[in-house]
Structures are given as structure tokens and as C-alpha cells.
C-alpha positions as a printed Julia matrix, in Angstrom:
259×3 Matrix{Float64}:
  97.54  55.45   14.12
  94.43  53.69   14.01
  94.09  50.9    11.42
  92.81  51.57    8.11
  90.11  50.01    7.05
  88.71  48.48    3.19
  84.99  48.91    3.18
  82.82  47.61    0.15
  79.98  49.49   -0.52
  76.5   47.85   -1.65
  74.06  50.53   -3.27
  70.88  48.36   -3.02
  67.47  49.19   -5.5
  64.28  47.45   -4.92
  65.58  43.37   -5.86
  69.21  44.09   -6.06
  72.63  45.95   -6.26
  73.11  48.7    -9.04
  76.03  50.93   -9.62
  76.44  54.26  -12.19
  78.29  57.33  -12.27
  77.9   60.5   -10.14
  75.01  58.81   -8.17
  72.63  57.81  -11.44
  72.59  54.44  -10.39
  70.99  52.29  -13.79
  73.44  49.57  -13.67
  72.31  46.64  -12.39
  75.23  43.41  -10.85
  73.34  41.06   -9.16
  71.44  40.19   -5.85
  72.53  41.14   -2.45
  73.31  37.72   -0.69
  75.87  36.49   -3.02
  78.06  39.46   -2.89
  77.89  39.79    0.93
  79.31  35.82    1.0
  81.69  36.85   -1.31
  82.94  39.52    0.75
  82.8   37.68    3.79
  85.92  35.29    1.81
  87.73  38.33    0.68
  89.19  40.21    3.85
  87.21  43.23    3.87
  86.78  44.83    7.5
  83.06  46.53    7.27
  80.51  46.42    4.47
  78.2   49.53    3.85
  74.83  48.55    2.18
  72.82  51.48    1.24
  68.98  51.53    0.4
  68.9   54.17   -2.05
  65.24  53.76   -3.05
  64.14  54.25    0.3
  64.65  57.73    0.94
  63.14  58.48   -2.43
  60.1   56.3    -1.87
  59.31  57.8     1.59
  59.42  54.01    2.46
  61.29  52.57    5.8
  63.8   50.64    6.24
  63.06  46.58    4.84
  63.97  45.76    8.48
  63.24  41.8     6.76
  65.81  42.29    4.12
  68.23  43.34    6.77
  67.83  40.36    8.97
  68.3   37.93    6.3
  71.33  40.15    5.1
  72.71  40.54    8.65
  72.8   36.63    9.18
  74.88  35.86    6.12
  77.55  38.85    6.85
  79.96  37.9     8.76
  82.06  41.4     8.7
  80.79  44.73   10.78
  77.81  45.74    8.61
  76.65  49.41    8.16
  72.85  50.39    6.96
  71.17  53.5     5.62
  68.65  54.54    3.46
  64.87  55.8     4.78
  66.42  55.88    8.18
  64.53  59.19    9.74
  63.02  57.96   13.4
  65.19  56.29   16.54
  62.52  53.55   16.73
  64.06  52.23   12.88
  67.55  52.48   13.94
  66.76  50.27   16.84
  64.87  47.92   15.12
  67.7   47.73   12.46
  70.19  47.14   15.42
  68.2   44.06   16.53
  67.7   42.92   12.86
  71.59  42.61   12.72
  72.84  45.63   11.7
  76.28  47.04   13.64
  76.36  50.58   12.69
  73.32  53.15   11.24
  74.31  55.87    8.32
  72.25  58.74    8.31
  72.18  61.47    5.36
  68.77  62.81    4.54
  67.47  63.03    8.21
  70.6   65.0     9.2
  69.23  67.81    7.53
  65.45  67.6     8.29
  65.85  66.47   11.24
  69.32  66.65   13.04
  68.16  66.06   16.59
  68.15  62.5    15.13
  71.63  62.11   15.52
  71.59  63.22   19.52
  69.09  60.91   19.83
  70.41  57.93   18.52
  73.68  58.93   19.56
  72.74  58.72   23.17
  70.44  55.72   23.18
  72.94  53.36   20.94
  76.38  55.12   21.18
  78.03  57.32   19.06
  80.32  54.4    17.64
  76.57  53.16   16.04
  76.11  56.23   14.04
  77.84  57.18   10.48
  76.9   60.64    9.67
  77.13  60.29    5.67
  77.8   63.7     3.74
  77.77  63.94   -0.34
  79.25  66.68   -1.8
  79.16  68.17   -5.27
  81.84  70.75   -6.57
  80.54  73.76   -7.74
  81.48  75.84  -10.49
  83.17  78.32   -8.79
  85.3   75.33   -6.67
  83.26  75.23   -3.57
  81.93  72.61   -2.36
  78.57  72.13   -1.02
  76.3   69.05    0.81
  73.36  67.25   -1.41
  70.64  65.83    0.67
  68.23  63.47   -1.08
  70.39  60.64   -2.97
  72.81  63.8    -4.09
  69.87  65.45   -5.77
  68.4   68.57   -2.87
  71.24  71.21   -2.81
  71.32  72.37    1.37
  74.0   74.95    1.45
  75.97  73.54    3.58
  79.49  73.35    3.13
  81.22  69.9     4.36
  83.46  70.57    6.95
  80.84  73.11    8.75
  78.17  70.42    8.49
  80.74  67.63    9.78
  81.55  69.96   12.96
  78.13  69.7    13.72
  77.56  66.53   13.24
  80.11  65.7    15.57
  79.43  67.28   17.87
  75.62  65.84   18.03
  77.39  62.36   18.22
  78.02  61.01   15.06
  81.15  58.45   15.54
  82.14  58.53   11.82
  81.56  60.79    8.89
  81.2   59.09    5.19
  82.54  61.63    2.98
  81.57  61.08   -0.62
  82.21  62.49   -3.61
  78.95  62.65   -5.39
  81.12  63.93   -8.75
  83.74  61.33   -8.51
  81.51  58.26   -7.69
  81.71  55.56  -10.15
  84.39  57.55  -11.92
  86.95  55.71  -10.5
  89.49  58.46  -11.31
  90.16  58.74   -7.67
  88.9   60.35   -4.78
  89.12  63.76   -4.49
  91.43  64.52   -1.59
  90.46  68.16   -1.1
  87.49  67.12   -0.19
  88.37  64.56    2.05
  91.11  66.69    3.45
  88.92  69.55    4.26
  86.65  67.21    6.3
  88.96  65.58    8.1
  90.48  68.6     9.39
  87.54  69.61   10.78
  86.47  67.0    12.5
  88.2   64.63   15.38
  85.76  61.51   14.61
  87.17  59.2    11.93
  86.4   60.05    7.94
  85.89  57.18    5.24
  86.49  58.36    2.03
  84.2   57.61   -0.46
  83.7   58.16   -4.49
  85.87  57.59   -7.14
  88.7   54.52   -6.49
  90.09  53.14   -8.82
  93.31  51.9    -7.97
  95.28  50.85   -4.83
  97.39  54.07   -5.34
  93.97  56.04   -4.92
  93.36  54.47   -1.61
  96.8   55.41    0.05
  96.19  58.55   -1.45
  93.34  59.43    0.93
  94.61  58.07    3.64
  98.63  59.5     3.45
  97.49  62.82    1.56
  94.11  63.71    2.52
  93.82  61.79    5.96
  91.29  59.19    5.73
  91.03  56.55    8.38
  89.06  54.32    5.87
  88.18  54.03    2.36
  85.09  52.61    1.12
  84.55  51.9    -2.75
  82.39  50.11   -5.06
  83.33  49.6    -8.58
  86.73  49.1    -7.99
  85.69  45.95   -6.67
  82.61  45.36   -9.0
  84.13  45.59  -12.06
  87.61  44.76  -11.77
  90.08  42.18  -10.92
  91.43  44.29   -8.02
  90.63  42.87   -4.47
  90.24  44.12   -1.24
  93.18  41.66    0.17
  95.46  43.16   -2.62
  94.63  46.45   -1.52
  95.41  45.78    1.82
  99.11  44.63    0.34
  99.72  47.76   -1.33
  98.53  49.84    1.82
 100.72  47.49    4.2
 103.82  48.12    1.97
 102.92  52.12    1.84
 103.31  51.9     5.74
 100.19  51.97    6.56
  98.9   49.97    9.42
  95.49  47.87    7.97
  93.57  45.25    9.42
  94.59  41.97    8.03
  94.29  38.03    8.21
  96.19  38.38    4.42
  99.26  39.25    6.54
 100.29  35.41    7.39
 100.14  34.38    4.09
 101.51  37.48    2.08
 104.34  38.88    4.61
């Protein structure tokens, strides 16, 4: 089994970081740069730092704001937001970043992924899916920041995606996020089934327990979160602990000190 990995996420609006529930994101917790050097101290394996103005705006990629991200991260770091041409993924590559996620553009304009897949790799490209649950149980893919309903169902979308080259799928729960009442493991469990590529879940930790839940119930090979981390005491190194002890192989310098 691969080795799971902790992955901060960093929902970035215009001069800073903001976090809400079920993707209204009002809440504002500081500027970038000091919570990518704290991460860098706190044993996290990958960051994820979303622009989620961008798409919204119609504006690019700050490829700027990237560079002068990039060079204070010391951790695998993973950009989206307003990412809908090759020619921005490569200049995001050079500005620093390791990995591209792609949402929007998937739908519009899916030949994106085989593109980028086969100039850059598919291990560059996060194909990032958020789902709502609707009333009758199904679940169905939100384009748009969670707001455009596609009709697409996860897993079918996933298969696809996949097979155009994406090298990870982001599965989020656009219900659960910011909830922290844990991720919903159907979800995540119906994704990863369908798909051979590795699935982060995403949306809705809370607790350590939620983590190994995704990854020893619904089959995640990562789990990314956000106010877990943001607002409280919990730590990605303590997470790692909890996972370790679960039997679960994780990615850890911790592991000198703690076992």
C-alpha cells in the first residue's frame, strides 16, 4: 500500500485565505505566506492552494503570486483556480508549482486534461471533482466553485478523467466542507472504485478518526482538509500518529521522535 498522505488545503480570495461552510467561503484567517511556513514546520506531505476567485472572475492564474508562494513552500505544492489553457499550466510549472488541479475546464473543455497530461505527465495533473448530494441520494458533479450543476455523476466523470490522464482525482464533498462532521465515505468510496489513479478525500474532517475513516473504509490514498487544521489544536503530525497506530503506512519525519 502506498503511503497516505496529510494535505492542507489553502482556499485563497483576492489578498488572502478564507474558509466557510459548503463552499460559501466569507471567513477570512490570514495571508498566504505565513501559513505555507507554518506548514512547511508541521510535517504535512503536499499543500493544495486553490484560487477560488479566479474561475469566477474569468481572470488567470496570478502566475506572480505563485512564484513568490512556490519559493517559500518547501512541501510538493498543488495549484488550481482559472486554470483553462496548457500555456498557464506550464507557466505555473516554471513559477514553482509541482502539480496542476483542474475542475471547471474539465467540463468545458476536457481535451485539457490530454493535453497537459501528455506534455507534463499525468503525475502533474489533479482532476478535482465536487459533488453535492441530491435529494433523492444521488450524487452529482458542480462545476463553477460548486455552484453550475453538470449532470455528471462522480465515478462516471472520474473514469473519464482517467482515462484522459489525470494522475489523481480530488474528491470533495461540496455538502460536508467546512462541516467538519466527516467526510462522506460513500462518496469517496464510489470514486475510488471506479477509478485506478489515487483519490484524496476532501470535505468535512474533523477528527483523526475521520481521516482513517476514508482511507480504511472508503479507500482514500490521501486526505486533504482545511479547518481541521485552521481552527483547531489538531495537527497534521498528530494525525499522522493516529493513522500510524491504525496501521496505516504515512509519510513521516514524526516517526523518530514519536515511535
Amino acid at each position: 500500500m502506498l503511503k497516505v498522505r496529510i494535505i492542507p488545503t489553502l482556499l485563497w480570495k483576492t489578498f488572502g485565505l478564507v474558509k466557510g461552510v459548503a463552499f460559501n467561503s466569507w471567513r477570512r484567517i490570514g495571508p498566504v505566506l505565513p501559513a505555507i511556513k507554518v506548514y512547511n514546520a508541521r510535517d504535512v506531505d503536499e499543500l493544495i492552494l486553490v484560487d477560488i476567485a479566479a474561475t469566477r472572475d474569468r481572470a488567470g492564474p496570478d502566475h506572480d503570486s505563485i512564484r513568490d508562494f512556490s519559493e517559500e513552500c518547501f512541501v510538493p505544492l498543488t495549484v488550481g483556480g482559472g486554470i483553462v489553457e496548457v500555456e498557464q499550466i506550464r507557466r505555473l510549472l516554471r513559477c514553482g508549482a509541482d502539480k496542476i488541479s483542474i475542475n471547471t475546464a474539465a467540463y468545458s473543455n476536457p481535451s485539457l486534461i490530454d493535453e497537459a497530461a501528455k506534455c507534463f505527465g499525468s503525475q502533474c495533473i489533479v482532476a478535482s471533482v465536487d459533488v453535492r448530494r441530491l435529494q433523492d441520494g444521488r450524487f452529482q458533479c458542480f462545476s463553477h466553485s460548486g455552484t453550475i450543476p453538470t449532470g455528471r455523476r462522480p465515478d462516471e466523470l472520474a473514469q473519464e478523467l482517467e482515462s484522459r490522464g489525470a494522475g489523481e482525482i480530488l474528491i470533495t464533498s461540496i455538502d460536508r466542507d467546512g462541516t467538519m462532521t466527516g467526510y462522506d465515505l460513500k462518496l469517496v468510496d464510489c470514486v475510488v472504485r471506479a477509478v485506478n489513479v489515487p483519490g484524496i478525500a476532501s470535505g468535512g474532517a474533523g477528527s483523526y478518526e475521520h481521516m482513517r475513516q476514508a482511507v480504511q473504509e472508503a479507500g482514500a490514498s490521501a486526505v486533504a482538509a482545511a479547518s481541521i487544521f485552521h481552527f483547531t489544536e489538531q495537527t497534521p503530525a498528530e494525525a499522522k500518529k493516529v493513522l500510524a497506530a491504525a496501521g496505516i503506512p504515512v509519510r513521516a519525519n514524526y516517526q523518530t521522535q514519536a515511535i
